[in-house]
C-alpha positions as CSV (number, residue, x, y, z in Angstrom):
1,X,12.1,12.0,-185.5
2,X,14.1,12.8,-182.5
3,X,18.0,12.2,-182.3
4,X,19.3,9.5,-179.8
5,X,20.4,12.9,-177.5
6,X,17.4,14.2,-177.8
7,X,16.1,13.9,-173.9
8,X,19.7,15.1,-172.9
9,X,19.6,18.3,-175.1
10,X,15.7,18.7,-173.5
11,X,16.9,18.0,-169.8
12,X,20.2,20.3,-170.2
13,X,17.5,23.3,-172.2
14,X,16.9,26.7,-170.4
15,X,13.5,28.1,-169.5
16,X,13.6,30.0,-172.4
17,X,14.4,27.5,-175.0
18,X,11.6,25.4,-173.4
19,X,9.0,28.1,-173.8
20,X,10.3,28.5,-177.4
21,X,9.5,24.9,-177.9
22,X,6.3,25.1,-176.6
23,X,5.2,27.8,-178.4
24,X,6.1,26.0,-181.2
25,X,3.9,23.3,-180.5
26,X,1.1,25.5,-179.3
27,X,1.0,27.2,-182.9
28,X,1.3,24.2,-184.6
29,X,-2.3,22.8,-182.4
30,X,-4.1,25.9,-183.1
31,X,-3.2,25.7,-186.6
32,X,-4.4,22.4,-187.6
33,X,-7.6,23.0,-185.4
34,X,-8.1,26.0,-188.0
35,X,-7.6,23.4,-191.0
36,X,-9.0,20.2,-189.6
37,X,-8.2,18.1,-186.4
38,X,-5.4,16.3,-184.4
39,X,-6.8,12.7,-183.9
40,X,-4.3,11.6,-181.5
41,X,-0.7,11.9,-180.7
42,X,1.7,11.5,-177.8
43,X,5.6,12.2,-177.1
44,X,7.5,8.4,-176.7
45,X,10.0,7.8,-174.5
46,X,13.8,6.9,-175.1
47,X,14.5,4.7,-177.3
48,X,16.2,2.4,-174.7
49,X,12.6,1.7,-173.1
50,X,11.4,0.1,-176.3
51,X,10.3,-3.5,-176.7
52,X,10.9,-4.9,-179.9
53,X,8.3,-8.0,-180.4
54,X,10.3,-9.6,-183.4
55,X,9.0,-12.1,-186.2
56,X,9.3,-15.9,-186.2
57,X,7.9,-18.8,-184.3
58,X,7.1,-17.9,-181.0
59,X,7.3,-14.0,-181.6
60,X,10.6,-13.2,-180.2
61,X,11.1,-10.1,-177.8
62,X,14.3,-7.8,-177.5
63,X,14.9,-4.9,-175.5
64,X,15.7,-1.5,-177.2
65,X,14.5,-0.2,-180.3
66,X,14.3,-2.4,-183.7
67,X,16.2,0.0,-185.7
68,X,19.7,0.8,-184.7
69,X,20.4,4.0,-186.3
70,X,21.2,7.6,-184.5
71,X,17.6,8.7,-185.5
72,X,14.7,7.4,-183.8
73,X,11.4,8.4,-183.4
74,X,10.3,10.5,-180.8
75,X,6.5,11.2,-180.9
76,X,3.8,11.6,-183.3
77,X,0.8,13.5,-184.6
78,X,-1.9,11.8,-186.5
79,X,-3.9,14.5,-188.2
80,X,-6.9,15.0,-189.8
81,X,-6.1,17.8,-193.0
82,X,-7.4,18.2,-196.3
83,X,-4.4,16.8,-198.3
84,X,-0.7,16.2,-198.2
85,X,0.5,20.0,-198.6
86,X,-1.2,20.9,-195.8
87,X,-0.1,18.7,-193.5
88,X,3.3,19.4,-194.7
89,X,3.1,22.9,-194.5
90,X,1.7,22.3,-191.0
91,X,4.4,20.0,-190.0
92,X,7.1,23.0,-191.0
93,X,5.5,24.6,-187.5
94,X,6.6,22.1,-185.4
95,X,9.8,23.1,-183.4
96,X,13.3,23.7,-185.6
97,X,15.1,21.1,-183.9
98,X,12.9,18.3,-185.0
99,X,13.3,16.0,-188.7
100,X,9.6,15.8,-189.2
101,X,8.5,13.1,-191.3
102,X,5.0,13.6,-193.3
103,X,3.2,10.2,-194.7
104,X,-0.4,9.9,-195.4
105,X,-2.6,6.6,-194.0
106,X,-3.7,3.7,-195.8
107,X,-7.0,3.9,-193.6
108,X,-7.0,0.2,-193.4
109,X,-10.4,-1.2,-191.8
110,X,-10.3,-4.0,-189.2
């Protein structure tokens, strides 16, 4: 989860807390390629870009974000890992600034 100043804390970050964050992510890659896999994953932009296709008749649209709360969520990770405390423990690599939240998938077949 990112907070809603997330991208102005990242634009107004020195090299050095940059590399930091990096590195952070770099240790967290190699360490789940040691345990099992990343499947797929991206950063997301702000929140503000969002499109929020809403229920109902006719599927109405809104710009923004659906939840209105000072956390949103600013990437993901979908990994492939033995069980739960792993990916936890993997999640604690990710960088200190970051609320990281763990669930599992329902693997649902379409």
């Amino acid at each position: 989860m990112a907070e809603a100043d997330h991208f102005d804390k990242w634009e107004a970050a020195d090299d050095a807390h940059r590399e930091r964050v990096y590195a952070d992510f770099r240790a967290f890659d190699e360490a789940v390629r040691t345990r099992g896999s990343i499947v797929g994953g991206d950063a997301l932009d702000r929140p503000s870009s969002a499109r929020t296709v809403l229920p109902g008749d006719g599927r109405p649209v809104t710009d923004g974000p659906y939840a209105e709360t000072v956390e949103q969520v600013g990437g993901f990770y979908m990994i492939d890992v033995p069980d739960m405390d792993t990916a936890v423990g993997l999640a604690a690599l990710l960088p200190r600034e970051y609320t990281v939240e763990v669930r599992p998938t329902l693997e649902v077949d379409i």
